[in-house]
C-alpha positions in Angstrom: -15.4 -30.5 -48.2 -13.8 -33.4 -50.6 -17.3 -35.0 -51.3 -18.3 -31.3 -52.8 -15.0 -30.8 -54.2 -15.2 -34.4 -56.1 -19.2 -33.6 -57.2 -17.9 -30.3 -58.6 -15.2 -31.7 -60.2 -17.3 -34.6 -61.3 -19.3 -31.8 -62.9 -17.3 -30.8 -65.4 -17.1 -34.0 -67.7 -21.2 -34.8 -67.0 -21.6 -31.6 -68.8 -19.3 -32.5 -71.3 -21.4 -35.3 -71.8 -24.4 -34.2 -72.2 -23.3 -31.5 -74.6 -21.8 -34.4 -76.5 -25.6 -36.5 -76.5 -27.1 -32.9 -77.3 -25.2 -32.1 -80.7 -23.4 -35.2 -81.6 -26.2 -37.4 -82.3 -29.1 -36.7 -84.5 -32.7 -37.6 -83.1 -33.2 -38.9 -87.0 -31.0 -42.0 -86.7 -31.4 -42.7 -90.1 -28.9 -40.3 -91.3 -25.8 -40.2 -88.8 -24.1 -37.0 -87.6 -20.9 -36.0 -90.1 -17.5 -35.8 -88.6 -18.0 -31.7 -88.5 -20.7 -32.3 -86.2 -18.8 -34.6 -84.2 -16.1 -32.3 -84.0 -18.3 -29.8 -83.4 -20.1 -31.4 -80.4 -16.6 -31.8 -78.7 -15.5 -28.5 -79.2 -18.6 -27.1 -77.4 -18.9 -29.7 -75.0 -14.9 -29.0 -73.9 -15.7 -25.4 -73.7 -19.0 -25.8 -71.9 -16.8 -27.6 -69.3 -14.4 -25.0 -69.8 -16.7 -22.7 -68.4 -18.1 -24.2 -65.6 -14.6 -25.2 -64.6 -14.1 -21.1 -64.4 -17.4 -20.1 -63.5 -17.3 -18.3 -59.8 -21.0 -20.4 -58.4 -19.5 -23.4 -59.3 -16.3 -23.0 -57.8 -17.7 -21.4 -54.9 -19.8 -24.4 -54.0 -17.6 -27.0 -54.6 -15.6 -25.6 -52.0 -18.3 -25.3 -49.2 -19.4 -28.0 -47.3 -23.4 -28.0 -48.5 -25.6 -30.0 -50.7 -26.3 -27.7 -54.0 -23.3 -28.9 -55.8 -25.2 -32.7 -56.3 -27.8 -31.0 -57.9 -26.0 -29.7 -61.7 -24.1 -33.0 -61.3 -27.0 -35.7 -61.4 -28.9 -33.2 -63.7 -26.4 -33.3 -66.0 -26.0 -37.4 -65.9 -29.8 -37.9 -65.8 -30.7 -35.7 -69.3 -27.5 -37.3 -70.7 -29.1 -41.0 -70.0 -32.4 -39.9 -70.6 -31.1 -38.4 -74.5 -29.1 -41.7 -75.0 -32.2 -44.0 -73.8 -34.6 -41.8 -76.3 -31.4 -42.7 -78.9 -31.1 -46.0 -78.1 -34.9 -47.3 -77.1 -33.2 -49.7 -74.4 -35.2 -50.2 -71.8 -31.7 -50.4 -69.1 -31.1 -47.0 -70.2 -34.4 -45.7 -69.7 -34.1 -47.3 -66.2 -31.4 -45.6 -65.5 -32.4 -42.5 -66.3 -35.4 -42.5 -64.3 -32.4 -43.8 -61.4 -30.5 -40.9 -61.7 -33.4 -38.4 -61.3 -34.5 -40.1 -58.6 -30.7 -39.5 -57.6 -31.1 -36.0 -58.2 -34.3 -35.2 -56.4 -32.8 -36.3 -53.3 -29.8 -33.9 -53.5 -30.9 -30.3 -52.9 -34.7 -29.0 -52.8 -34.3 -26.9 -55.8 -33.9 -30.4 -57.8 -37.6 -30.7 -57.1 -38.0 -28.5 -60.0 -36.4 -31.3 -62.0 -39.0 -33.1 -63.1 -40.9 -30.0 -64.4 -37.6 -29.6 -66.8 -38.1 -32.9 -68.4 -41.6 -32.8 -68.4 -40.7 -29.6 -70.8 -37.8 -31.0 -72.8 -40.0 -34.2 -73.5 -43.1 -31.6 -74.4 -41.5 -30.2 -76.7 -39.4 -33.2 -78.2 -43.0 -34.6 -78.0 -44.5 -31.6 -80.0 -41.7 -31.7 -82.4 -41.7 -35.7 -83.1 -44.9 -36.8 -83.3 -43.7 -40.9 -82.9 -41.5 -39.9 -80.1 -44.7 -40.9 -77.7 -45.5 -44.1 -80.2 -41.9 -45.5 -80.2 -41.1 -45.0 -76.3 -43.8 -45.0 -74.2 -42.5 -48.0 -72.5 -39.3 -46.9 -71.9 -40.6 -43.2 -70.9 -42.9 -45.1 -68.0 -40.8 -47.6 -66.7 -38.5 -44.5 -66.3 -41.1 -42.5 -64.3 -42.5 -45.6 -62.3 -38.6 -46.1 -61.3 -38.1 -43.0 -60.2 -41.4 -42.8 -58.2 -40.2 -46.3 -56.5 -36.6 -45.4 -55.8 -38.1 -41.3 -54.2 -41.3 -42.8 -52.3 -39.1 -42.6 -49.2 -39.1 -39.3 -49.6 -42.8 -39.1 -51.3 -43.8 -40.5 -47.9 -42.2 -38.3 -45.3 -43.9 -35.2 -47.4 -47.0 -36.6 -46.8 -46.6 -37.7 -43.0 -44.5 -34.8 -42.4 -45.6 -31.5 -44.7 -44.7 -29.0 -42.2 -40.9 -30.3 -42.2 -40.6 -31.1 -45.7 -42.2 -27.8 -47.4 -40.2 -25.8 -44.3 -37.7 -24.6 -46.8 -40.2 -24.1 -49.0 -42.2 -22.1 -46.6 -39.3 -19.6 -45.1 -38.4 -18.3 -48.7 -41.4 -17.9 -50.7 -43.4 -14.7 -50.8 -47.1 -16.5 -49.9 -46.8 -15.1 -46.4 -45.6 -10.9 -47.8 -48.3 -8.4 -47.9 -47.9 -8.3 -51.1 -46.8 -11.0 -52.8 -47.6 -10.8 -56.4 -45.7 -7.3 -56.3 -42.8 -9.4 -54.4 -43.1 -12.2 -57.0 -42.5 -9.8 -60.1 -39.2 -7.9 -58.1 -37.9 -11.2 -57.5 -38.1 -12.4 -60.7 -36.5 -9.3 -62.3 -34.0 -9.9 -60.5 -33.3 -13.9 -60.3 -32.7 -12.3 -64.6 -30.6 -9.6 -63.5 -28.7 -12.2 -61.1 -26.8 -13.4 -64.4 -25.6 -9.9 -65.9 -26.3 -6.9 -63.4 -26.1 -7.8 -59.6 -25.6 -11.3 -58.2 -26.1 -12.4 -55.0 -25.5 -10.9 -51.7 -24.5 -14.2 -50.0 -20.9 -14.1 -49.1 -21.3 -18.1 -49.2 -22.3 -18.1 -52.8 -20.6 -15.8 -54.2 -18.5 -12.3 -54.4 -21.2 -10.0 -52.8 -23.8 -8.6 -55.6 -20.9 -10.0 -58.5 -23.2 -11.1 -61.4 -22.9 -14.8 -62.1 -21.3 -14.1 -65.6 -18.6 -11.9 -66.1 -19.2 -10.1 -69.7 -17.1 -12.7 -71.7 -19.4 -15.6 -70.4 -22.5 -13.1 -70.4 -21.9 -12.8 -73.9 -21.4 -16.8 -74.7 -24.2 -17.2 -72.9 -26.6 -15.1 -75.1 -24.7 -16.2 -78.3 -25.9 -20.0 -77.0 -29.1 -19.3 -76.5 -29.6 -17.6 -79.8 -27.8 -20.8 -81.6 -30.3 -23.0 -79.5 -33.5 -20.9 -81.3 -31.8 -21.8 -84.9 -31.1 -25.8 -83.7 -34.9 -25.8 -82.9 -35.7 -28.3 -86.1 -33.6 -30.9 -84.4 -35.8 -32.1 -81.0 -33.1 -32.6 -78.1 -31.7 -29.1 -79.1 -34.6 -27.4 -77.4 -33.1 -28.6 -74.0 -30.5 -25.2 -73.3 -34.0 -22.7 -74.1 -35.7 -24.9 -71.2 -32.9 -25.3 -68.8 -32.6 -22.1 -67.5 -36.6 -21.9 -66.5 -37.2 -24.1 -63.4 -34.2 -24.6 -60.7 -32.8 -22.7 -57.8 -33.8 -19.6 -59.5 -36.8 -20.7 -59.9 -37.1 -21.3 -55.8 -35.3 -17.9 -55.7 -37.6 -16.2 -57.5 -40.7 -17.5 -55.5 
């Protein structure tokens, strides 16, 4: 249990982190963040570690001896790198970004979603900056080819061994239900009501049927989201309104 124990711990200050590359730099370099702002990114980045630190899933699994935990911790390091290489152009941190999501996709299957959350959060900071493309393409594919190198282990044992490596895949999706677009939409009401109305039954996860947020965090969490819609005009701030969309609930709700 100590290597979960030290990823969930490890947790708290990636988080941290990233909240600090989210709001305490500006994607516009030529006018530097104020000391509010850098104030400001601290305060939310300490209480967004706060949170986790308290939050029952994250406890939960850093106390039980399985993979999941690895997952939020390289996520975290890997969007951290990934905002600092887009800050900085250099091409070391682009390679270690594409590194650490390598990292992560290797840790837990729901991390496979991973890539389809950077593929949005560069979408849209793509959409938003029209030079982001110009000025870091280099960067952006030496990060992809990495990661591609450093997972073609794994690339290859998915395509010599499907069966095994989609198994997972396979046992929890609805394909194989007689009715699985009617199955798709249940589950996906309530992967949302997972976070404020009934959690999961899994006695390993959590509290039996607990919601994930008690109604303080509930309520922070909404508040977030909302403040995320008004930080819109700044690029890397549309990161927390694409977060929650692929992941383990995303698996969960398949």
């Amino acid at each position: 249990r100590i290597p979960e124990a030290l990823a969930g711990t490890l947790t708290i200050p990636a988080l941290w982190s990233l909240c600090r590359e989210l709001i305490g730099r500006r994607s516009d370099q030529s006018t530097p963040p104020s000391d509010g702002e850098y104030v400001l990114s601290s305060l939310l980045g300490l209480g967004s570690g706060f949170g986790l630190a308290i939050l029952y899933w994250h406890i939960s699994l850093s106390r039980v001896a399985i993979e999941p935990i690895l997952t939020p911790l390289f996520t975290c390091l890997s969007f951290a790198v990934l905002i600092r290489a887009m800050d900085s152009g250099r091409p070391r941190d682009f390679a270690l970004a594409g590194a650490l999501f390598a990292g992560c996709m290797y840790t837990y299957k729901a991390s496979y979603a991973v890539p389809l959350l950077a593929a949005l959060f560069l979408a849209f900071c793509a959409f938003r900056d029209q030079t982001l493309l110009r000025r870091h393409w280099r960067g952006l594919l030496l990060m992809a080819f990495l990661a591609l190198v450093l997972y073609s282990p794994m690339i290859g044992y998915a395509i010599t061994r499907p069966d095994e490596f989609f198994l997972r895949f396979r046992s929890v999706t609805v394909e194989s239900r007689f009715t699985p677009q009617i199955d798709l939409g249940a589950n996906i009401l309530s992967v949302l009501g997972m976070f404020f109305v009934q959690g999961d039954r899994t006695i390993w996860y959590n509290i039996p049927l607990r919601p994930a947020l008690d109604p303080l965090m509930a309520i922070l969490f909404v508040v977030g989201l909302g403040r995320s819609v008004l930080w819109l005009k700044d690029t890397r701030r549309g990161l927390p309104l694409v977060w929650p969309l692929p992941g383990d609930d995303l698996v969960r709700a398949l």
